[in-house]
C-alpha positions in Angstrom: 15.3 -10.7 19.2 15.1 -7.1 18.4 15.0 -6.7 14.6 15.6 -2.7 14.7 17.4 -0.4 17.4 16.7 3.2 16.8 19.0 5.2 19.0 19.5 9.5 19.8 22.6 11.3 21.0 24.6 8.4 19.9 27.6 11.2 20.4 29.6 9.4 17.9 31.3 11.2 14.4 31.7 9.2 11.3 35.1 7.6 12.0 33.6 5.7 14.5 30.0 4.6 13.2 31.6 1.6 12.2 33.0 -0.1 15.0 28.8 0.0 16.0 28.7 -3.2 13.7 28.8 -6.8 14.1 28.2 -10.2 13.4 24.4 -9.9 13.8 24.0 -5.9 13.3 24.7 -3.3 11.3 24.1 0.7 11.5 21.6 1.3 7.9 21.4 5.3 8.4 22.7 8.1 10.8 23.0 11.5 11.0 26.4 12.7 12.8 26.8 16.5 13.3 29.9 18.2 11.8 30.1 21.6 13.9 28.7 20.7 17.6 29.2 17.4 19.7 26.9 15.0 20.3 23.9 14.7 19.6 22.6 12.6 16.5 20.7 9.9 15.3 21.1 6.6 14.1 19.1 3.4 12.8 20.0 -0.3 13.4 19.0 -3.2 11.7 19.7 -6.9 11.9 22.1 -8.2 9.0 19.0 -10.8 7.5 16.7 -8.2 7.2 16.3 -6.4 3.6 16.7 -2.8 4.2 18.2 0.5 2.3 18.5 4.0 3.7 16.6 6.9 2.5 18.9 9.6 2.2 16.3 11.7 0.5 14.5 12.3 4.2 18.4 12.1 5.9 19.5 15.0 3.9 16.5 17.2 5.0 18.2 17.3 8.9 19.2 20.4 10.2 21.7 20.4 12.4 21.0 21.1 16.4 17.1 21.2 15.4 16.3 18.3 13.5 18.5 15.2 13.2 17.5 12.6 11.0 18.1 9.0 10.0 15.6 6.6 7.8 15.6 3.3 6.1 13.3 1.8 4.5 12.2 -2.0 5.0 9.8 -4.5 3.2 7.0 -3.6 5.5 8.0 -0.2 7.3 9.5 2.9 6.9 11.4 4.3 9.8 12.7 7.4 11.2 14.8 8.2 14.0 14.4 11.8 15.2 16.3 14.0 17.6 15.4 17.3 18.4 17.4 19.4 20.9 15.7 21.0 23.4 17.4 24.5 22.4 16.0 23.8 18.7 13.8 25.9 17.3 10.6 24.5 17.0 9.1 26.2 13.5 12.3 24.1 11.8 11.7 21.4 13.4 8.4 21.4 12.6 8.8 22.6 8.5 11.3 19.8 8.2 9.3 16.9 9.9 5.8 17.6 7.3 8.4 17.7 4.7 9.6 14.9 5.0 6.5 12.8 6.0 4.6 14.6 3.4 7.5 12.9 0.9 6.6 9.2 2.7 2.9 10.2 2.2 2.3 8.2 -0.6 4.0 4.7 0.5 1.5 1.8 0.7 4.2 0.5 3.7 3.4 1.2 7.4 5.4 4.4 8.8 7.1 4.7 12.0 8.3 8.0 13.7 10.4 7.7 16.9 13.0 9.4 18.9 13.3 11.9 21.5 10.9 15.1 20.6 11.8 17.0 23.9 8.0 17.8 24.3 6.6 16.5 27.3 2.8 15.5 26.0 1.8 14.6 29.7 1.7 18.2 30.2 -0.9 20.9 27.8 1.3 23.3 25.9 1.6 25.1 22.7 4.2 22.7 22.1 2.3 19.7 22.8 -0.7 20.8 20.5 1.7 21.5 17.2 3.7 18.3 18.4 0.1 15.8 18.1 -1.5 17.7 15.5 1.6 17.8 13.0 1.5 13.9 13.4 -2.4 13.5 13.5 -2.3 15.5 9.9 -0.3 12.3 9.0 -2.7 10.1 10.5 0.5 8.8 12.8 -0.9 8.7 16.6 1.3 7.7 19.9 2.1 4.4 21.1 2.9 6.3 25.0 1.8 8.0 27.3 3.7 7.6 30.0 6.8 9.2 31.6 9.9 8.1 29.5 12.5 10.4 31.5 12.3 10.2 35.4 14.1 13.1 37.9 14.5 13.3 41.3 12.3 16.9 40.2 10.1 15.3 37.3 8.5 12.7 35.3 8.1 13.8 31.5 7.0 11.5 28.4 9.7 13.5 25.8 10.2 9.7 23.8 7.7 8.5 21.4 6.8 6.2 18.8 4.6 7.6 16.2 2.9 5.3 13.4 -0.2 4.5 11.2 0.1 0.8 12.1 -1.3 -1.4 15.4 1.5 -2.6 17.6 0.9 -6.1 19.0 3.0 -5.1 22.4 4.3 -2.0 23.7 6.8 -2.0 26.5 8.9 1.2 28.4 12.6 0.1 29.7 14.5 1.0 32.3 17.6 -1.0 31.7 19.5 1.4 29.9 22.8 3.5 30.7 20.8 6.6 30.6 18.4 9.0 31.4 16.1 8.3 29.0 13.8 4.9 29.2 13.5 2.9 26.1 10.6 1.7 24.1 10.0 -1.1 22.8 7.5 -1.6 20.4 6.3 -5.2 18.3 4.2 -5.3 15.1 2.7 -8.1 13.2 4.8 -9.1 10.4 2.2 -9.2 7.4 3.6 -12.2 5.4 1.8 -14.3 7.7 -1.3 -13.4 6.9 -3.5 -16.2 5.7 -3.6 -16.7 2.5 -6.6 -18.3 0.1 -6.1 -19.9 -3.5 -8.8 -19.9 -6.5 -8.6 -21.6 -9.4 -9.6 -19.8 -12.7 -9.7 -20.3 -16.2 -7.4 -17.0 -18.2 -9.3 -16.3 -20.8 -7.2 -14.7 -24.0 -7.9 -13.8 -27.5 -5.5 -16.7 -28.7 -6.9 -19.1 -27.0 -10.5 -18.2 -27.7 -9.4 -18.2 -31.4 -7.9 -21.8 -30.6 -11.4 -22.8 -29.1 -13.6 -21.8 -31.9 -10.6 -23.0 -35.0 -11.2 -26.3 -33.1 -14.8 -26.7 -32.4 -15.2 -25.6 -36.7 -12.5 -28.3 -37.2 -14.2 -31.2 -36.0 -17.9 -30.4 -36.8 -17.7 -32.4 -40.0 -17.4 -35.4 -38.6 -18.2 -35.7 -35.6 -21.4 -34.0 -35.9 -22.9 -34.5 -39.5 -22.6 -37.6 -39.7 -24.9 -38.8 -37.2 -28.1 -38.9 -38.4 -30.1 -39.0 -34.8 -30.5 -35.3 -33.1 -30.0 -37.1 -29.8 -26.4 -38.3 -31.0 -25.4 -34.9 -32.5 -26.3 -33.2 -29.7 -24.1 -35.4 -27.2 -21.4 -35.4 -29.5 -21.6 -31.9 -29.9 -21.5 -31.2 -25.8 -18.7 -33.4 -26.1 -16.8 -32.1 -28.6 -17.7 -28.7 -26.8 -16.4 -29.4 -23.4 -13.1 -31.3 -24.6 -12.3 -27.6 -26.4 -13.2 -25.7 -23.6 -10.9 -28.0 -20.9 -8.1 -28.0 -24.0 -7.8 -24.3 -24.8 -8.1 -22.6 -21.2 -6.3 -24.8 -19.0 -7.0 -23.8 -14.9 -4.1 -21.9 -13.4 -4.0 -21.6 -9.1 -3.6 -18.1 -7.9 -2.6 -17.5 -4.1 -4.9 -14.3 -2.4 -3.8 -12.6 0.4 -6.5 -11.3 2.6 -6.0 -7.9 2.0 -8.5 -4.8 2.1 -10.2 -3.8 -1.3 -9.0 -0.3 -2.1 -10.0 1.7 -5.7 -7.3 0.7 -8.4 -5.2 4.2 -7.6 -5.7 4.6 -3.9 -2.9 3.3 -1.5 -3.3 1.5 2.0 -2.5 4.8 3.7 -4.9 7.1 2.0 -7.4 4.3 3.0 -6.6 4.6 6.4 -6.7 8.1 6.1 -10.4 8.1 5.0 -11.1 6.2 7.8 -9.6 8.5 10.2 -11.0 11.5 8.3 -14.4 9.7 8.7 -14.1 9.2 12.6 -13.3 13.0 12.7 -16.2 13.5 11.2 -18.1 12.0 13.8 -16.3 13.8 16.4 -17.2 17.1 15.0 -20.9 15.9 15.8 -20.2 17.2 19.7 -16.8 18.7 19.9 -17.0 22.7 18.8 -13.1 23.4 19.8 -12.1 26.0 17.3 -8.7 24.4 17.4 -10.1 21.0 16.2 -13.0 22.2 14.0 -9.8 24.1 12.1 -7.7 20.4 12.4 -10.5 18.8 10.9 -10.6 21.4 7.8 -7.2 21.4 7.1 -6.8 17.4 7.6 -9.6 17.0 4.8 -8.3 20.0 2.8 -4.6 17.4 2.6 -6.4 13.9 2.5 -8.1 15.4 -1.2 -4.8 17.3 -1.7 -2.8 13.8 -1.4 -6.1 11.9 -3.4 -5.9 14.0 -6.2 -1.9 13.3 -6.2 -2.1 9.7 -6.2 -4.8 9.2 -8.5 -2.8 11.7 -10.8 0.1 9.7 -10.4 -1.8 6.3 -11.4 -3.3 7.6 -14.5 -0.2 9.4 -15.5 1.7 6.3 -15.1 -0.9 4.3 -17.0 -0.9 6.7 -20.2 3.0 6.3 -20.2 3.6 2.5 -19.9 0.2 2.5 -22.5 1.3 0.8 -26.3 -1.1 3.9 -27.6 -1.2 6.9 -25.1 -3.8 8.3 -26.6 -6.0 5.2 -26.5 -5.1 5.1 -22.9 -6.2 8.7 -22.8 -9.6 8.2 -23.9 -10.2 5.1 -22.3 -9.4 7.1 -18.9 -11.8 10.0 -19.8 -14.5 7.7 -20.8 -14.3 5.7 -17.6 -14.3 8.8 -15.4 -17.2 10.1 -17.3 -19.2 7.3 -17.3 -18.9 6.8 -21.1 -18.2 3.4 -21.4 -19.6 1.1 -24.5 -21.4 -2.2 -23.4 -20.0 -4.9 -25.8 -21.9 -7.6 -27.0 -19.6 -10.7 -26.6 -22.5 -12.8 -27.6 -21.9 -16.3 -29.4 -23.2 -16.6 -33.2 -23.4 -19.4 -35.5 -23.5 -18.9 -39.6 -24.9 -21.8 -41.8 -24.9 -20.9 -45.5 -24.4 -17.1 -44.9 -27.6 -17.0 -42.3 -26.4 -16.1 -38.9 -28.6 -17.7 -35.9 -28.4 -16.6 -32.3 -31.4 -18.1 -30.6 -30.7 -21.5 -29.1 -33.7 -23.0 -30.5 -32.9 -21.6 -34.1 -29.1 -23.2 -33.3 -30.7 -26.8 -32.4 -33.7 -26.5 -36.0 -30.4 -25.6 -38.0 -28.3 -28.8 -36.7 -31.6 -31.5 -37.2 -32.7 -30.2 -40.6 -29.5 -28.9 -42.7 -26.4 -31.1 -43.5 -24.5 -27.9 -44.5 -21.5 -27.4 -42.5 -22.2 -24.8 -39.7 -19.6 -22.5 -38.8 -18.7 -20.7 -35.2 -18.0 -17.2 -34.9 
């Protein structure tokens, strides 16, 4: 069952948008023109799916040279796109990097299709700006074959542009009109397989809890015994009974996800990765054209870097109880400045603090004085 029908030159104003619904589907976002006819864009999505419309990248449409529609799901962000073939181009083109450069920062999977009007089976001016304006984005073409068939010609105008890996791709010819469809699948990432750990949550509460506990019951459990042997086990026991007590295991469920810095998103790690491949492309290819992609592709990946880890450290200063705490603590980590705290146990008898385990054993055979954890 198709989940999401993305459809261009519905022709239809908003009066009648809403006869497009049903039982099973609903129309999420469109864009109907209010001077021409026809044209458009709309986005269709199943009624059990959780979705909203973006109406932030909707409202950047420009009539006749950019149409628009966008919702956003749990795992995708999509946008439908029409652009006349009359349109001028240089809109088209400022709108679109506006608004992907607004989606930018999402951790959720984009997808870009519609009808571009720019045939990229053939080399153009128009081609070039069309791929590169999407490559910037790290968004590359699921086709690359014809999607409109003439008596005269056989042009690939329709596309699906995205950072994600489709599981199956498909062209249609079943349609009433001149325009094949695509048809695209994706993995749906809940299903990844998932992994559980135990642990043990250590707190300052509970540690207080351990220690208050372990002093409470060395009286007599421990001093009273008058054979090291027997101290020792009952203090083990005493020991481990605490330890279970205080920091009870808790299960946590893992997904297998990639490991990506504290502040970096999954698409600015996917961007690295393409940046890196470039890298290795410039090893052989000396195209002006790309050498100049490559530079201004690196010059936006630290451009949207230095946003995002901006934004994380901004964000952690604000929700922080003591901001300038947080502040510190942020310019010490970056520096390298950071304090090595000795969390090492001690154990005071009669105001003489012992740390070496074989001090810790003489104290507990030859002195009935209480000894106290800290």
């Amino acid at each position: 069952m198709v989940q999401v029908m993305c459809i261009t030159e519905h022709w239809h104003r908003n009066s009648e948008i809403i006869f497009l619904n049903n039982s099973n589907y609903s129309v999420q976002s469109s864009f109907v023109r209010k001077e021409a006819i026809h044209g458009g864009s709309l986005i269709i999505v199943t009624n059990n799916l959780k979705c909203k419309e973006r109406s932030d990248i909707v409202k950047l449409s420009v009539e006749r040279n950019v149409e628009l529609s966008c919702v956003e799901l749990e795992q995708f962000v999509i946008i439908c796109v029409y652009r006349p073939p009359s349109g001028d181009f240089n809109t088209f083109e400022s709108v679109m990097e506006n608004s992907l450069s607004k989606l930018n920062s999402t951790s959720k999977s984009l997808l870009v299709c519609g009808d571009f009007n720019v045939n990229i089976l053939e080399s153009s001016s128009l081609t070039t700006r069309l791929l590169n304006l999407f490559k910037s984005f790290n968004l590359v073409n699921l086709f690359l074959e014809p999607t409109r068939i003439t008596a005269t010609s056989s042009t690939c105008l329709d596309n699906i542009f995205t950072n994600c890996s489709a599981t199956e791709t498909l062209i249609t010819n079943g349609l009433t009109s001149d325009h094949c469809g695509q048809l695209a699948r994706f993995p749906d990432k809940k299903n990844k397989i998932q992994r559980e750990i135990t642990c043990r949550p250590l707190t300052t509460s509970r540690f207080n809890s351990f220690k208050n506990n372990i002093n409470a019951k060395l009286d007599n459990e421990i001093l009273n015994k008058n054979n090291p042997h027997l101290m020792y086990g009952a203090l083990f026991d005493i020991i481990k009974y605490e330890f279970n007590s205080s920091f009870k295991t808790k299960t946590l469920v893992l997904k297998e996800t990639a490991n990506f810095n504290e502040w970096a998103t999954p698409g600015i790690y996917k961007s690295r990765v393409k940046l890196y491949e470039l890298y290795e492309m410039k090893n052989y290819n000396f195209d002006e054209n790309f050498i100049r992609f490559v530079r201004n592709y690196s010059k936006l990946f630290k451009k949207v870097c230095h946003a995002a880890k901006s934004m994380y450290f901004s964000n952690k200063i604000k929700n922080s109880k003591s901001i300038i705490k947080a502040t510190w603590n942020i310019i010490n980590s970056e520096t390298g400045k950071i304090k090595q705290r000795d969390n090492q146990y001690k154990i005071i008898n009669e105001n003489q603090v012992y740390e070496k385990d074989s001090d810790v054993a003489r104290e507990f055979n030859i002195r009935k004085a209480k000894p106290r954890f800290i």
